[in-house]
C-alpha positions as CSV (number, residue, x, y, z in Angstrom):
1,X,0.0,0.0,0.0
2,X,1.7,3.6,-1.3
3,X,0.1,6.6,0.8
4,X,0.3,10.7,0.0
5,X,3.2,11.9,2.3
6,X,2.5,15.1,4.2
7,X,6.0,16.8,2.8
8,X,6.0,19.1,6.2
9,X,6.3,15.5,8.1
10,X,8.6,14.0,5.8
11,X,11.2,17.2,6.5
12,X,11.0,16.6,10.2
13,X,13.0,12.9,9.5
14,X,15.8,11.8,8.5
15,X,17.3,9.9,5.5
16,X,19.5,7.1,6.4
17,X,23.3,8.0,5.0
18,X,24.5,5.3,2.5
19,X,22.1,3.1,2.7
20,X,19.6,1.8,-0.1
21,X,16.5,-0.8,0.5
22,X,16.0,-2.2,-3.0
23,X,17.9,0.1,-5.0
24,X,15.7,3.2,-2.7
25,X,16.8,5.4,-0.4
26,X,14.9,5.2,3.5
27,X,13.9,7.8,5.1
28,X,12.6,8.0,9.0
29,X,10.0,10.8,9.4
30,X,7.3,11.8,12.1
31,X,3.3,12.4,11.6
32,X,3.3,12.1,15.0
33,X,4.3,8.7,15.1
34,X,7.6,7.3,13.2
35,X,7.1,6.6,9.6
36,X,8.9,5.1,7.0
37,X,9.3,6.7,3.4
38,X,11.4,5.2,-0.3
39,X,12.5,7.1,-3.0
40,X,14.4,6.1,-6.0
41,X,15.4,9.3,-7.0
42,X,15.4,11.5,-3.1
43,X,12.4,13.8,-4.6
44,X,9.7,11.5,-4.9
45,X,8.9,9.3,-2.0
46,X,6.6,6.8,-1.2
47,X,5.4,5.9,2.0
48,X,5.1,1.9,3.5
49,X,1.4,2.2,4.5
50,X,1.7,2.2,8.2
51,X,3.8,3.5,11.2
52,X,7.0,2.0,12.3
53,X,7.0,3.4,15.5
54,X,4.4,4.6,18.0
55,X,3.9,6.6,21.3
56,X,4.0,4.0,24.3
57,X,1.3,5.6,26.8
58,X,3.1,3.9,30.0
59,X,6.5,4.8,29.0
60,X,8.4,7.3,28.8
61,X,8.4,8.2,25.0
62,X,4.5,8.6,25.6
63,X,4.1,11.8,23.7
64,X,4.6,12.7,20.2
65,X,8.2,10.9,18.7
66,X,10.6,13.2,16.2
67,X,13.0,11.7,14.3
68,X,16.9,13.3,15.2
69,X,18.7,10.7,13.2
70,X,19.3,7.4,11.5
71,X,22.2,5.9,10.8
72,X,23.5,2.3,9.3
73,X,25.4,0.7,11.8
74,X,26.3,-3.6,12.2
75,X,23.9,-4.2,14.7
76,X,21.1,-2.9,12.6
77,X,19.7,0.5,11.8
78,X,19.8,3.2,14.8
79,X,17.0,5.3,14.9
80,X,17.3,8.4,17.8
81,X,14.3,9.8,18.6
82,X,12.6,12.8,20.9
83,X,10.0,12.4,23.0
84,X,10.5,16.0,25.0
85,X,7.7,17.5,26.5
86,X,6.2,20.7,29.0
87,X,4.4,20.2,31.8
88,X,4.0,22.6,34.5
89,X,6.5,25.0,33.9
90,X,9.0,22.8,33.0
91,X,10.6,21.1,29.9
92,X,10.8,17.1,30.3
93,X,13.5,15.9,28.0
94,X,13.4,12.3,26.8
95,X,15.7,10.6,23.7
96,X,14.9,7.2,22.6
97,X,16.7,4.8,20.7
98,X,15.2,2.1,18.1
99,X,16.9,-0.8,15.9
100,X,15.4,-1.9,12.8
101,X,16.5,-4.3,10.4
102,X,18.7,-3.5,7.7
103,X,17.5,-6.4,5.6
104,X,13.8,-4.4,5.8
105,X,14.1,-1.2,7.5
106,X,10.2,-1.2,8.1
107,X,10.8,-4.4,11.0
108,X,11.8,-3.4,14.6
109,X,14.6,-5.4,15.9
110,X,14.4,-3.4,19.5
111,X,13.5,-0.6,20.9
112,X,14.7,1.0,24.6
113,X,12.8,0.8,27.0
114,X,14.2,3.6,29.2
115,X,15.5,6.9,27.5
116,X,19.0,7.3,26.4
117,X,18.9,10.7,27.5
118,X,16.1,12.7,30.5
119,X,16.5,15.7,31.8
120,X,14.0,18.4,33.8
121,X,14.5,22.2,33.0
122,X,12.5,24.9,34.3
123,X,12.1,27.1,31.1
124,X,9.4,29.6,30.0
125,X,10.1,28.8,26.1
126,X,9.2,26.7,24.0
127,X,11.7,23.8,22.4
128,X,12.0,22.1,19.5
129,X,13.9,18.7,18.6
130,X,16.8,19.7,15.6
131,X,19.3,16.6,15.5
132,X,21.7,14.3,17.3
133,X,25.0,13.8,15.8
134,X,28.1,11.5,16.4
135,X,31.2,13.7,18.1
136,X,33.9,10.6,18.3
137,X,32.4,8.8,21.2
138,X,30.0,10.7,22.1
139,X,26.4,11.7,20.4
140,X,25.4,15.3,20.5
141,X,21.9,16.4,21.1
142,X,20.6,19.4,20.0
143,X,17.3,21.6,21.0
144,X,16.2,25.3,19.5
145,X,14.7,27.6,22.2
146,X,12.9,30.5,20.5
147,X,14.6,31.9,17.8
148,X,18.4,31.8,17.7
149,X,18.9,29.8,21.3
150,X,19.8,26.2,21.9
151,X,20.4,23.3,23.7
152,X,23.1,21.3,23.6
153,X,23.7,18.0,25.5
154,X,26.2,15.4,25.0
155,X,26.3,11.5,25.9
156,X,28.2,8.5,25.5
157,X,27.0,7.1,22.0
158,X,25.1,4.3,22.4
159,X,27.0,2.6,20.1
160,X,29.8,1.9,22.5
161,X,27.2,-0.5,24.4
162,X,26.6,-2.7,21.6
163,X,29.0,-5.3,22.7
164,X,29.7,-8.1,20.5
165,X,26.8,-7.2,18.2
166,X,28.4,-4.1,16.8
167,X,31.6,-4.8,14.3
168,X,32.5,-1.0,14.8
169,X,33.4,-0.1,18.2
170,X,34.0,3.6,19.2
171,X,37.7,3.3,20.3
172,X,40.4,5.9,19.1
173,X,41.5,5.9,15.7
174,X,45.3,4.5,15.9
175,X,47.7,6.8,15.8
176,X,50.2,5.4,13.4
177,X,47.5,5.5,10.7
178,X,45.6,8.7,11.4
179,X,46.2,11.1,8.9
180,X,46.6,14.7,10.7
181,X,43.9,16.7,10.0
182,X,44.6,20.8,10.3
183,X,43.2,22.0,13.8
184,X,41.1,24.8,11.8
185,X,39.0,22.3,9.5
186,X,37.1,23.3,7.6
187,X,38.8,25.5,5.3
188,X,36.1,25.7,2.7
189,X,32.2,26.1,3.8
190,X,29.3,26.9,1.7
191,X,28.5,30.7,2.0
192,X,24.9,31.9,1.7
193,X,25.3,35.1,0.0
194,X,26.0,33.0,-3.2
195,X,22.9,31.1,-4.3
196,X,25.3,28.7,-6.0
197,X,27.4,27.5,-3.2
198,X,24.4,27.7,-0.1
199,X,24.3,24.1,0.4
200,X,28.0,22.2,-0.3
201,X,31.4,23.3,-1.2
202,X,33.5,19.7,-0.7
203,X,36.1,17.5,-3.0
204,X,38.6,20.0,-4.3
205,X,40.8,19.3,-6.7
206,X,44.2,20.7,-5.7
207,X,47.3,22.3,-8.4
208,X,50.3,23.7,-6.9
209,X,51.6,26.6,-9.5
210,X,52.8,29.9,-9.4
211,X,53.5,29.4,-5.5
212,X,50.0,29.2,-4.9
213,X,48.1,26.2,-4.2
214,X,44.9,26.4,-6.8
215,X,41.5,24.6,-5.4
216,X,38.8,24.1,-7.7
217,X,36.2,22.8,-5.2
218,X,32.6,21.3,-6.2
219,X,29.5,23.4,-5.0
220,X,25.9,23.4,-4.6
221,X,23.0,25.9,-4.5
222,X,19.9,26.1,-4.1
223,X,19.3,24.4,-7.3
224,X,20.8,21.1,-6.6
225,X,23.4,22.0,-9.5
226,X,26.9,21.0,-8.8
227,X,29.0,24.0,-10.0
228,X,33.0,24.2,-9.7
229,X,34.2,27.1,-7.6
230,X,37.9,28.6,-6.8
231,X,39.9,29.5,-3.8
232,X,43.5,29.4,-3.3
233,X,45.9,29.8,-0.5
234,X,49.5,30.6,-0.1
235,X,50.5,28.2,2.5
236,X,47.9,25.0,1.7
237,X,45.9,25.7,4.8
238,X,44.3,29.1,5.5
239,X,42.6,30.5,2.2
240,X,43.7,34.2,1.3
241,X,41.7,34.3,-2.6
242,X,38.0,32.7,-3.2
243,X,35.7,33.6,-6.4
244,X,31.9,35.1,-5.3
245,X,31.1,33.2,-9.0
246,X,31.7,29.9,-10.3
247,X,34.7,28.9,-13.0
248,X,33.0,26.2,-14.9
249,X,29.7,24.8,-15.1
250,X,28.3,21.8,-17.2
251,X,26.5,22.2,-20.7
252,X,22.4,22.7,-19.8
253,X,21.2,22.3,-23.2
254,X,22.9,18.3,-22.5
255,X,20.9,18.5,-19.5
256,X,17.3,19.4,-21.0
257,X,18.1,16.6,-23.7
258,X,19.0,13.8,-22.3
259,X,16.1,14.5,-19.6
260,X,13.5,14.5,-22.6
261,X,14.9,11.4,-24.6
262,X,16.7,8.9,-21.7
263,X,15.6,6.9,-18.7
264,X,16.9,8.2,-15.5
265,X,19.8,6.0,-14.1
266,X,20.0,4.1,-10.7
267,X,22.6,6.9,-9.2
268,X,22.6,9.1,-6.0
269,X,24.2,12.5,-6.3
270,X,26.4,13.6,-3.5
271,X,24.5,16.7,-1.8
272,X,22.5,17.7,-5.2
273,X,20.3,15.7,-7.4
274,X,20.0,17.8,-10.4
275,X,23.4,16.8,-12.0
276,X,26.2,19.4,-12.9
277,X,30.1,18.7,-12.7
278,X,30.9,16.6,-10.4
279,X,34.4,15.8,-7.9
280,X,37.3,17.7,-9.8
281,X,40.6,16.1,-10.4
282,X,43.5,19.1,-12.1
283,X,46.5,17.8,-13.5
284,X,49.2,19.6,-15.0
285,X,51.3,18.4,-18.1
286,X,53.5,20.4,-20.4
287,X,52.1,24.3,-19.2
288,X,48.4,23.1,-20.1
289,X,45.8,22.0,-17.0
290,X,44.1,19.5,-17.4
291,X,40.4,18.9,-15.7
292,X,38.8,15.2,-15.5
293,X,35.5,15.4,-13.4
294,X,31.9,13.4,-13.5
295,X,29.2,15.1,-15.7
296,X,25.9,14.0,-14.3
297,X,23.1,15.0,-16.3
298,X,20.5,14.7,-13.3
299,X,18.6,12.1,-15.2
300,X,20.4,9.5,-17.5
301,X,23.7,9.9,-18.0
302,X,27.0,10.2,-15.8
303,X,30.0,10.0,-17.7
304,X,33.3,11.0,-17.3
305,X,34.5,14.2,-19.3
306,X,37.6,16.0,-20.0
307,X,38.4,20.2,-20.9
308,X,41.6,22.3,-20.7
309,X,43.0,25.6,-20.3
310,X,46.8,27.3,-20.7
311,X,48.6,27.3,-17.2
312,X,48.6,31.1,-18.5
313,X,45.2,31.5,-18.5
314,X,44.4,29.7,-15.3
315,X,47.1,31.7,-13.2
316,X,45.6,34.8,-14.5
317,X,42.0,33.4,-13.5
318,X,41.1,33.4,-16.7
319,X,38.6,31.3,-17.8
320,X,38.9,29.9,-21.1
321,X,37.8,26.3,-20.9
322,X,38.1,24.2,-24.1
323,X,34.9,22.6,-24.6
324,X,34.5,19.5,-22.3
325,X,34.6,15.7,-24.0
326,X,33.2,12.7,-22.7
327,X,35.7,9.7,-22.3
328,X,33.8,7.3,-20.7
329,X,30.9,4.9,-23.2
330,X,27.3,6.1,-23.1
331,X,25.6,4.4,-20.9
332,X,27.8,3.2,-18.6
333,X,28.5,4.8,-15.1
334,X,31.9,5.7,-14.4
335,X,33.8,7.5,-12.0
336,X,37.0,9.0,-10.5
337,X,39.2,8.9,-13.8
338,X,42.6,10.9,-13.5
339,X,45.7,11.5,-15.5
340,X,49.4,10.9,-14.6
341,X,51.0,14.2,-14.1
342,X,53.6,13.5,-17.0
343,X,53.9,11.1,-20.0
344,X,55.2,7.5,-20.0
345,X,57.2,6.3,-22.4
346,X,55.7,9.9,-24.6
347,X,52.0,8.8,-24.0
348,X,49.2,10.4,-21.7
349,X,48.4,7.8,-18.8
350,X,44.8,7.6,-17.9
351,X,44.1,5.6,-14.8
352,X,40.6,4.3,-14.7
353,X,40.1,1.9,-12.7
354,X,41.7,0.2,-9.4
355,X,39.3,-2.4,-9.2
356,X,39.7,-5.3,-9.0
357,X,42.9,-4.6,-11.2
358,X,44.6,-0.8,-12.2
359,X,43.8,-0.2,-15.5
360,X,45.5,2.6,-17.6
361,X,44.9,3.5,-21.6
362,X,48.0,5.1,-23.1
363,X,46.9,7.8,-25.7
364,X,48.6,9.3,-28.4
365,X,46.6,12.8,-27.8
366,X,43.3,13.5,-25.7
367,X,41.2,14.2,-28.5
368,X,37.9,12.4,-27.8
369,X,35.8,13.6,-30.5
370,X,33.3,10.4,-31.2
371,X,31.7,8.1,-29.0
372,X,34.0,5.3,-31.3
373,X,36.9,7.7,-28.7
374,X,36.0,6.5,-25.8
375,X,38.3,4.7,-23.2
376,X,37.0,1.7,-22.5
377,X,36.9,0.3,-18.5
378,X,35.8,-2.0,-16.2
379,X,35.2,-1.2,-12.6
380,X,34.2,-4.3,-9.9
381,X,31.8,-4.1,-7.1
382,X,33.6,-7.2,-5.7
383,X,34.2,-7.3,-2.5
384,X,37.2,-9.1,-0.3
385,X,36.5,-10.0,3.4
386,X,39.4,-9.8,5.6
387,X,41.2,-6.5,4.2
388,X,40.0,-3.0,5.7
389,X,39.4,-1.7,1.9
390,X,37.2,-5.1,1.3
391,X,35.2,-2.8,-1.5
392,X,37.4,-0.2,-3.1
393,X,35.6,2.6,-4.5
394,X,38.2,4.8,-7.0
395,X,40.8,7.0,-7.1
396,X,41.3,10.0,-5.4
397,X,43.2,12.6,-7.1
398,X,46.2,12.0,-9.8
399,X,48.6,9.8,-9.3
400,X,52.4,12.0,-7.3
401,X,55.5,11.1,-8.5
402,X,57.7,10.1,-5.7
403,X,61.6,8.5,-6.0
404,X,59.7,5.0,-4.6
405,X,57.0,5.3,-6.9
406,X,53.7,6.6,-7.8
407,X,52.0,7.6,-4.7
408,X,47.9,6.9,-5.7
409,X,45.4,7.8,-2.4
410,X,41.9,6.0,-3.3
411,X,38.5,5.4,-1.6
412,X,37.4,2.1,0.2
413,X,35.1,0.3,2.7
414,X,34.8,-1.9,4.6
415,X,31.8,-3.4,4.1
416,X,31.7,-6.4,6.1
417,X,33.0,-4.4,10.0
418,X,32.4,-1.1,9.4
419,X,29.9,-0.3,6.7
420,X,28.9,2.9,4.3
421,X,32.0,4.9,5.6
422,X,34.1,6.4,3.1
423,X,37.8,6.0,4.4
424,X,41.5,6.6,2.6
425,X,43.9,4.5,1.7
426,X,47.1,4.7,-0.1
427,X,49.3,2.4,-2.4
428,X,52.9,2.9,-4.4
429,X,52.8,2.1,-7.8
430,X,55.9,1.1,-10.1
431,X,57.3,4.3,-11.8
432,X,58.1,2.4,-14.9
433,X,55.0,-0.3,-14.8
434,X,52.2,2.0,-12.7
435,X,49.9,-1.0,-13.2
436,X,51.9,-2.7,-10.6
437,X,51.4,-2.4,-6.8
438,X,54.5,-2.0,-4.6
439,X,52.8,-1.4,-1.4
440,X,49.9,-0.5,-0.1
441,X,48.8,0.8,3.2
442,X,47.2,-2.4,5.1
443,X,44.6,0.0,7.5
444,X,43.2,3.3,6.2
445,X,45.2,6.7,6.8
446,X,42.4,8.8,7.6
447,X,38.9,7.4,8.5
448,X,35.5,10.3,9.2
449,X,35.9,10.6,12.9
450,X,35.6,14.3,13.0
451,X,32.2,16.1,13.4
452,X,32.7,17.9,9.7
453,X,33.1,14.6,8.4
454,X,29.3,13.3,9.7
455,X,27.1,16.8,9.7
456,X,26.3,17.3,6.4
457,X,24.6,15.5,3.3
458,X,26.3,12.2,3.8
459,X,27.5,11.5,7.1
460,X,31.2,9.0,7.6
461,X,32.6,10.4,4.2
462,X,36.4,11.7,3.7
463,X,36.5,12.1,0.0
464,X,39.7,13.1,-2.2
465,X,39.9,14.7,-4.9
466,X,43.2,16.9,-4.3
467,X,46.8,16.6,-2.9
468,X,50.1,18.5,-3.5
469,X,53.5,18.4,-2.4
470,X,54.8,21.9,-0.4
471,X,58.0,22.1,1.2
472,X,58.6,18.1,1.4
473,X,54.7,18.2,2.9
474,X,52.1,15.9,1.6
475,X,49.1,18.4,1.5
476,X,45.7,16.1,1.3
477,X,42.3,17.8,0.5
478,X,39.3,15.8,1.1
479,X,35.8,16.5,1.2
480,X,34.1,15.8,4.4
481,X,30.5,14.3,4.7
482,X,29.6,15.7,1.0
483,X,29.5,19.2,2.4
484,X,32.5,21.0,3.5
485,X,36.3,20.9,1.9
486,X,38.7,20.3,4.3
487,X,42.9,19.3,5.0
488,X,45.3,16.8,6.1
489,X,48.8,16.7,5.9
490,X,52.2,14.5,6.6
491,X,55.9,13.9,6.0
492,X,56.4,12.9,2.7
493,X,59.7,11.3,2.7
494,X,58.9,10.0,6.0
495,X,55.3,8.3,5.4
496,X,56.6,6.7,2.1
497,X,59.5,5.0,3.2
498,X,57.5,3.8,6.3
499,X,54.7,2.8,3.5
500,X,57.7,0.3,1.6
501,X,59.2,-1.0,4.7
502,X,56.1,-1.7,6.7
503,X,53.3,-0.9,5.0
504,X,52.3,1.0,7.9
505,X,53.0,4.8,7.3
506,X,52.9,6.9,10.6
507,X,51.5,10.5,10.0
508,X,52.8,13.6,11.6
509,X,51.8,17.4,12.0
510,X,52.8,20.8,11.9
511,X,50.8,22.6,13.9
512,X,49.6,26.0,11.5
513,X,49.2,29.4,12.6
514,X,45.7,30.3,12.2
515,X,45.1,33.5,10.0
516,X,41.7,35.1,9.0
517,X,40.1,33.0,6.8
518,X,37.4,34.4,3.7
């Protein structure tokens, strides 16, 4: 049975991050009681046919519930929920927590029966539920009081009391493989006086030239279009230059036509649904830069496209794009495709693919003019128990040239312990043979543990699309939880040859001084 959804409930919920029910995405909303929503497209959504969740009139969660968050975790689907209310003066705070079942989200596995959180507060205004958030170990709950006031309370996650049922515990990340993140994260958040970067500005793609570290950073508006914006920064960390318009922008007479004349495709857009350019990768070779990203049409085609510009023009911020190319087949979804920073043995390398083998067309020239152009790929959605990276996802930005090797960062899970959490890893590659693997980092180097990696569109995401070398530092810039760009960095020399003799590189920081930031 398919019910009307009251869209005023269905914003009071919450869509469960990285998750899909039958190719849909889940949503827990409120109408009083918790209800359960699918969409195959995050527009349009259909409701079960009945609650999920109800007011207990002997317990404590006896009034109304609110959804505060959902989130995927091994021991089933965490639902937090509010149950606050005013009697007699005061404000009676109570949080709940439910478990349904991943294999159908619509079946309770449990449900507390004693809040997570209560509290009693003499308060004359009124309140009213906004979120609850993971902070490391603990979960973050927040209240509005009247019209810019709040509550804020934080717990022990209740994660950390799952015991044997949960494959993730809350315990510190290990040192020797955290990657150190600047104190002042994040360096690049979406700004509401533009209308085309309100809602997301994450995965930057990163070119050091002209002393300057370049970003070209994806944003979103307020119409769901991804857009490329600029900022760059002197030292790699606080940014000094950033563009009130954006650089490039995808074709939107491709847009209107392949809405009219294809089927949509089974994808989900990071933060914005109405296609655009998506995650940047910039690559320098012989004085011209090079841009690979994802053109997403909104509706029926994602494919992977190339354009250029003179290192002249782009130091002197201007604009001249060549006209982007598709280099991926019709048809076919495809992403995270970059280019070597030089020529091997006198022919562009395109790496396009690291699973479950690295494949890399040599080319003459980039001309792609003609669908009979295209590079050709396979990309696997095997996955390997026993390894940390048992699903790698794709590259992360081009490939750095190091006297050991190739140093290529790339995206993985680990589907099997730790589900739907984006995490880094890093392998050498051969100089001479890059489709060989010399080592490869056997635990991740930077997992989303901070809070800007978990508030935003898509929480437990660290996503590269950027890194430089400065000063014999390895600069990383990542994207975290599909919102907000932000930076790591390490010891070169130090991390690689830590990476070939042990496979296990330890990280370390310079603390930065922090500056005014745009």
């Amino acid at each position: 049975m398919v019910e009307k959804i009251n869209k005023k409930n269905l914003n009071n919920g919450c869509t469960v991050p990285n998750y899909l029910y039958k190719d849909r995405q889940v949503r827990y909303y409120d109408s009083p009681e918790i209800r359960i929503a699918f969409s195959g497209d995050g527009k349009k959504w259909e409701d079960s046919g009945h609650p999920v969740l109800k007011p207990r009139e002997t317990s404590f969660d006896s009034q109304p519930l609110t959804v505060i968050e959902a989130v995927l975790t091994t021991a089933g689907i965490m639902v937090f929920y509010d149950s606050s209310f005013r009697d007699k003066g005061k404000i009676n705070f109570r949080v709940g927590l439910a478990f349904f079942d991943p294999e159908d989200p619509t079946k309770l596995i449990e449900r507390n029966n004693s809040p997570i959180y209560q509290h009693e507060l003499k308060m004359r205004d009124k309140i009213v539920s906004v979120k609850a958030l993971q902070d490391k170990e603990d979960l973050v709950i927040t209240w509005k009081t009247g019209v810019l006031d709040k509550i804020e309370v934080r717990i022990p996650h209740p994660y950390i009391y799952l015991g044997e049922r949960n494959g993730r515990k809350l315990t510190p990340v290990k040192k020797q493989f955290e990657v150190n993140r600047y104190e002042n994260n994040p360096i690049i958040k979406p700004q509401e006086e533009n209308e085309w970067e309100t809602k997301a500005t994450f995965n930057p793609a990163a070119l050091l030239a002209g002393d300057k570290i370049h970003l070209l950073y994806r944003a979103i508006g307020y119409d769901d279009v991804s857009v490329l914006g600029y900022a760059s920064s002197e030292d790699g960390f606080n940014i000094k230059e950033r563009f009130n318009y954006p650089v490039f922008l995808n074709n939107p007479k491709e847009i209107k036509k392949n809405k009219i004349e294809k089927f949509p495709i089974s994808y989900i857009s990071g933060g914005g649904g109405n296609g655009g350019c998506e995650d940047p990768r910039l690559t320098l070779i012989d004085d011209v830069v090079y841009l690979t990203y994802t053109a997403f049409d909104g509706w029926g085609s994602l494919r992977m496209a190339l354009s250029s510009l003179s290192l002249k023009d782009f130091l002197n911020k201007e604009w001249n794009w060549e006209e982007p190319v598709m280099i991926s087949p019709s048809g076919e979804i495809h992403k995270n495709w970059v280019l070597f920073p030089e020529k091997i043995n006198g022919k562009f390398a395109v790496l396009h693919s690291v699973n479950p083998d690295i494949l890399i067309d040599y080319l003459d020239n980039l001309d792609f003019k003609g669908e009979d152009k295209c590079i050709q790929s396979f990309f696997s959605s095997l996955k390997n128990k026993g390894r940390w990276d048992s699903w790698v996802r794709g590259v992360g930005p081009p490939p750095i040239k190091t006297e050991k090797g190739w140093l290529l960062i790339y995206h993985a899970m680990d589907v099997f312990r730790d589900p739907n959490r984006y995490k880094l890893g890093v392998m050498l590659l051969d100089l001479n043979d890059p489709q060989k693997i010399i080592a490869r980092s056997k635990e991740p180097i930077l997992e989303p543990d901070e809070s800007y990696e978990n508030d935003g569109w898509k929480a437990g995401v660290a996503y590269c699309c950027g890194a430089v070398v400065k000063e014999g530092q390895l600069l990383i810039y990542y994207g975290g939880a599909d919102t907000v760009s932000c930076v790591a960095e390490t010891d070169l020399k130090k991390f690689i040859e830590t990476l070939v003799t042990t496979e296990k590189p330890k990280i370390k920081r310079v603390k930065r001084k922090k500056l005014n930031k745009l």
